[in-house]
C-alpha positions in Angstrom: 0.0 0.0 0.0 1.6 3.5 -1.4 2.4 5.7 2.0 0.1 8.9 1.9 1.9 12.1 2.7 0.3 14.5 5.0 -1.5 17.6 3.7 1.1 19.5 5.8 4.1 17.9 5.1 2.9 18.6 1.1 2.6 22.0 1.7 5.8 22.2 3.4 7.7 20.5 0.6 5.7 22.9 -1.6 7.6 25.3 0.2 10.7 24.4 0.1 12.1 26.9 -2.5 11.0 30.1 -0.4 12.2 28.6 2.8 15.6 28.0 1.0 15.2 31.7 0.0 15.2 30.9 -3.5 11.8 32.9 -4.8 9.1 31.2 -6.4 8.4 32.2 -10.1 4.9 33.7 -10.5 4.5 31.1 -12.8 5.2 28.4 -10.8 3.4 28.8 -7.7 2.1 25.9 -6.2 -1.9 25.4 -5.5 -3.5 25.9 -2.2 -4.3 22.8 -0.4 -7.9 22.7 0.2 -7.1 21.9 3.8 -4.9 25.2 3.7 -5.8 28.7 4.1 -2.8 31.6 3.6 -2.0 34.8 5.3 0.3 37.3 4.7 2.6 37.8 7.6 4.1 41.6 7.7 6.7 42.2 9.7 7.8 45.8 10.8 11.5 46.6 10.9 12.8 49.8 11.8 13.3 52.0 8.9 16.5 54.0 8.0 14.9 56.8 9.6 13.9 55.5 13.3 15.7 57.6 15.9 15.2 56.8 19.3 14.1 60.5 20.1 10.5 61.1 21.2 9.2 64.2 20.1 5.6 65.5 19.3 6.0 64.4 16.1 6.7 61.4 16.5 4.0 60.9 19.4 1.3 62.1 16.3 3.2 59.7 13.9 2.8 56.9 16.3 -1.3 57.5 16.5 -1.5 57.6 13.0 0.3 53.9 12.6 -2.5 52.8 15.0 -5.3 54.3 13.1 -3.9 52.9 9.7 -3.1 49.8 11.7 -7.2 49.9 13.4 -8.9 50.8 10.1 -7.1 47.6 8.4 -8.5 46.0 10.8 -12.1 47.4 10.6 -11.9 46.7 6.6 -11.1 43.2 7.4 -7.5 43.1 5.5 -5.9 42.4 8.5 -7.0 40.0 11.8 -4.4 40.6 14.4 -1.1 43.3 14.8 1.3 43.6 17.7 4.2 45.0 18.7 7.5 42.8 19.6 9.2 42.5 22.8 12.5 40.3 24.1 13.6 39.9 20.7 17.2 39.5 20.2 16.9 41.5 16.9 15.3 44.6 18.5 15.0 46.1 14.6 12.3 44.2 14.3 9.6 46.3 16.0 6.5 43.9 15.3 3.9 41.9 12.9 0.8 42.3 11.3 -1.2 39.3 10.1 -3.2 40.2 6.7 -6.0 38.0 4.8 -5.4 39.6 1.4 -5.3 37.9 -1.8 -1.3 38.3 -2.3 1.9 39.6 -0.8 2.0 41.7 -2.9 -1.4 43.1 -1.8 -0.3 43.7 1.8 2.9 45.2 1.0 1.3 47.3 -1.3 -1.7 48.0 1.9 1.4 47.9 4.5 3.3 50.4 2.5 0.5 52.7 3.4 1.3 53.3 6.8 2.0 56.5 8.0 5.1 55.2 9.5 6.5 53.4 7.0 5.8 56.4 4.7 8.5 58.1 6.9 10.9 56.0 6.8 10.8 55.1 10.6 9.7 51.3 9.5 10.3 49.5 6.5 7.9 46.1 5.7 9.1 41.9 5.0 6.0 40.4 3.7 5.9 36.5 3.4 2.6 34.3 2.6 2.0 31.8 6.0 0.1 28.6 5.0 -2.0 27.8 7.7 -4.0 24.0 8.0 -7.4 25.4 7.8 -9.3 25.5 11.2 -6.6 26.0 13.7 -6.6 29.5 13.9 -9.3 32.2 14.5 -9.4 35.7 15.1 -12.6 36.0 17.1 -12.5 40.0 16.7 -11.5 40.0 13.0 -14.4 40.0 11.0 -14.8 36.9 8.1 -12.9 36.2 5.4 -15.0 36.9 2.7 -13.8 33.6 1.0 -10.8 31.5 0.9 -7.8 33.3 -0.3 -5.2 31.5 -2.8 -1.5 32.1 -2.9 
């Protein structure tokens, strides 16, 4: 009897080439797993123009990264966001978890942040395959349907 490969373990081989660092041609992307369901992960690095200074400015920069950060949330691109602590790397400042169609798409809805617009972060977006039912985001609203690679 032929030995069945988990969905996961499929998905991971899938994978392989990004994890590698080796990017995927557009061409070439593998198909979602209808046990799978992807995110884009967006992680915040300070930019090359973070200073450590707090000034008024940056105070009123800082609120308007929340409210970009809250209304992607309230238009349902984006189901949880958090800033890091006890990282060894303290450059990276913190994640944001989208439900878009693409990476592309979330850069392109990251790169819209106030702070990123000044320079004081800079955005890594990566698509997360997830196995479909272990994770919710009880505040988030729905996905509107299941989102492909």
């Amino acid at each position: 009897m032929p030995r069945r490969t988990s969905p996961l373990l499929a998905a991971l081989l899938l994978a392989l080439p990004a994890l590698a660092g080796e990017p995927t041609p557009a061409a070439a992307k593998p198909e979602l797993p209808p046990n799978m369901e992807s995110y884009q992960l967006v992680l915040l690095i300070r930019g090359s123009r973070w200073t450590p200074e707090v000034t008024p400015a940056i105070v009123e920069l800082q609120k308007q990264h929340i409210a970009h950060l809250t209304r992607m949330g309230e238009e349902g691109k984006m189901v949880v966001a958090g800033p890091f602590s006890d990282q060894r790397d303290v450059t990276m400042r913190g994640a944001c978890l989208y439900r878009v169609g693409s990476a592309e798409e979330a850069r392109a809805l990251a790169e819209q942040d106030p702070a990123v617009k000044a320079g004081r972060l800079r955005v890594e977006v990566v698509t997360w395959w997830v196995e479909r039912g272990y994770m919710t985001f009880p505040r988030a609203p729905p996905a509107a349907a299941p989102r492909a690679p």
